[in-house]
N, C-alpha and C positions, 0 to 999 in steps of 0.2 A: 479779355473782353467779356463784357458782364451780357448777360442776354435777357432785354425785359421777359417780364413773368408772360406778356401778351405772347411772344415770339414763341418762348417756352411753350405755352401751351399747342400754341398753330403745330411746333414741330410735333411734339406728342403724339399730338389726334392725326396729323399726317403719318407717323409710325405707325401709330397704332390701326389705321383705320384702312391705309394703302399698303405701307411697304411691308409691316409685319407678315403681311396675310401673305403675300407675294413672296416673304423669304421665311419664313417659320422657322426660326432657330437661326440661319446664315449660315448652319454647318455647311462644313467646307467639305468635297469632296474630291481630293485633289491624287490623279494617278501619276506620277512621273514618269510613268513609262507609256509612250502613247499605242494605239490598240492601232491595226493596220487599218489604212483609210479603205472605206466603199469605194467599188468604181465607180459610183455617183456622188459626189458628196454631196452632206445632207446639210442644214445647215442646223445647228446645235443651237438648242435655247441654254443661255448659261443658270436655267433652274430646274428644279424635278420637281415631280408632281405633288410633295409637299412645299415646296417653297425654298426648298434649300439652295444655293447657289452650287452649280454645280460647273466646274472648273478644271479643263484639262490641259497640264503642262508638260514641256517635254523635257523642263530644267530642273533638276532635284534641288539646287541652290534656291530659284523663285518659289515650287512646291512647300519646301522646308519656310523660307521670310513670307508664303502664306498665314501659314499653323502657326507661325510665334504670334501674327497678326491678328489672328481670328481668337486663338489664347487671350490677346492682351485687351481686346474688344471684351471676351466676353468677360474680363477682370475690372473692365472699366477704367484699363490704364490706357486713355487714348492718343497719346502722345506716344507710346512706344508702339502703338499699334501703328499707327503714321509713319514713325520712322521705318519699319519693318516694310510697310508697301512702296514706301522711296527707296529704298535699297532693293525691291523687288524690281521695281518700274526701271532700274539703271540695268537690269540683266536685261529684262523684257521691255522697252518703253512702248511698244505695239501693242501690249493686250488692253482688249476697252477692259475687263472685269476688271482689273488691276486699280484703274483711271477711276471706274464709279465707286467701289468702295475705298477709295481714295475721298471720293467726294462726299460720300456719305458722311465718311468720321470728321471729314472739312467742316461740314453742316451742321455734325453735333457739337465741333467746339466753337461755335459760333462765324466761322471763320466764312464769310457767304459766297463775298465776290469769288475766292479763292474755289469754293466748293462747285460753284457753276461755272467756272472756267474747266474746273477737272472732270464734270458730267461732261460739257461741251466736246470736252477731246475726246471723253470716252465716245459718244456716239458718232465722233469722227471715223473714229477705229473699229464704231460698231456693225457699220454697215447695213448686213441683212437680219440682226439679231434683234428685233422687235418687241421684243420682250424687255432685254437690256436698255434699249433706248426710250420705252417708256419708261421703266424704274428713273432712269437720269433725267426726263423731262420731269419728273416728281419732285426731283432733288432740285431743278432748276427752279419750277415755279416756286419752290419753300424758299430760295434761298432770293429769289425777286420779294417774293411777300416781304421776306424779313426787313429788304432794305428799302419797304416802302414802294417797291416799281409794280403798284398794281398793275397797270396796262403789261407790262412785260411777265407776271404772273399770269393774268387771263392768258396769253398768248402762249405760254409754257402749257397749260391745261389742255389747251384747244388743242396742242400738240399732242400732249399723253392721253388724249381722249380717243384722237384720230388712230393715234396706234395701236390703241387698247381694242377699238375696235376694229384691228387690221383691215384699215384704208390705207 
């Protein structure tokens, strides 16, 4: 699917302007061995304080079809990057991070409806992680622009605005 140059650019300046800043790089930080939980739990933003997506699993299999993934992203081979998080998502289908950067690479190959089904579920899964679930209303409202559902864009915004500004 060809993506006009208009779409192309909207995504770009969305990268560039939102999500880049928000994931600085997308290094993966991934421990397969989990740390013992608090007796409070806290709840985990899945970024650190430069932008990085920060991801903790307990499965060396999903860990491992992380790193081929976030490899094949940053090689610009986005199809094996895809298939890598499908075969992660069949160990794990609960984790939201899995689900948005799913949705993201959805987004880049133009693929929209697909991409904002896969935000959706992630912030099914996401719950309290506000952070997460703004990055996926970014992903949603781009991938409404793209297919024309202004009013269903505005509505994505008004969402990642609300949670940007933790209301």
């Amino acid at each position: 699917m060809m993506i006009p140059a208009k779409a192309r650019l909207k995504l770009r300046t969305l990268l560039l302007a939102v999500l880049l800043p928000a994931l600085a790089g997308c290094a993966a930080m991934i421990d397969p061995e989990p740390e013992p939980a608090p007796e409070e739990p806290a709840v985990e933003e899945p970024f650190d304080a430069d932008g990085a997506i920060r991801h903790t699993v307990d499965n060396e299999a999903v860990a491992m079809l992380w790193e081929q993934s976030e490899e094949a992203r940053r090689n610009e081979e986005f199809r094996s990057a895809i298939s890598a998080l499908e075969r992660a998502l069949q160990v794990a289908p609960e984790d939201p991070v899995l689900w948005s950067r799913l949705a993201e690479l959805q987004l880049e190959q133009g693929e929209h409806g697909v991409a904002e089904n896969f935000a959706a579920r992630s912030n099914a899964l996401a719950e309290e992680h506000r952070l997460l679930r703004y990055r996926n209303w970014l992903i949603i409202e781009a991938a409404r622009d793209y297919r024309g559902d202004d009013e269903g864009a505005r509505e994505a915004r008004l969402e990642a605005d609300r949670l940007r500004e933790g209301s």
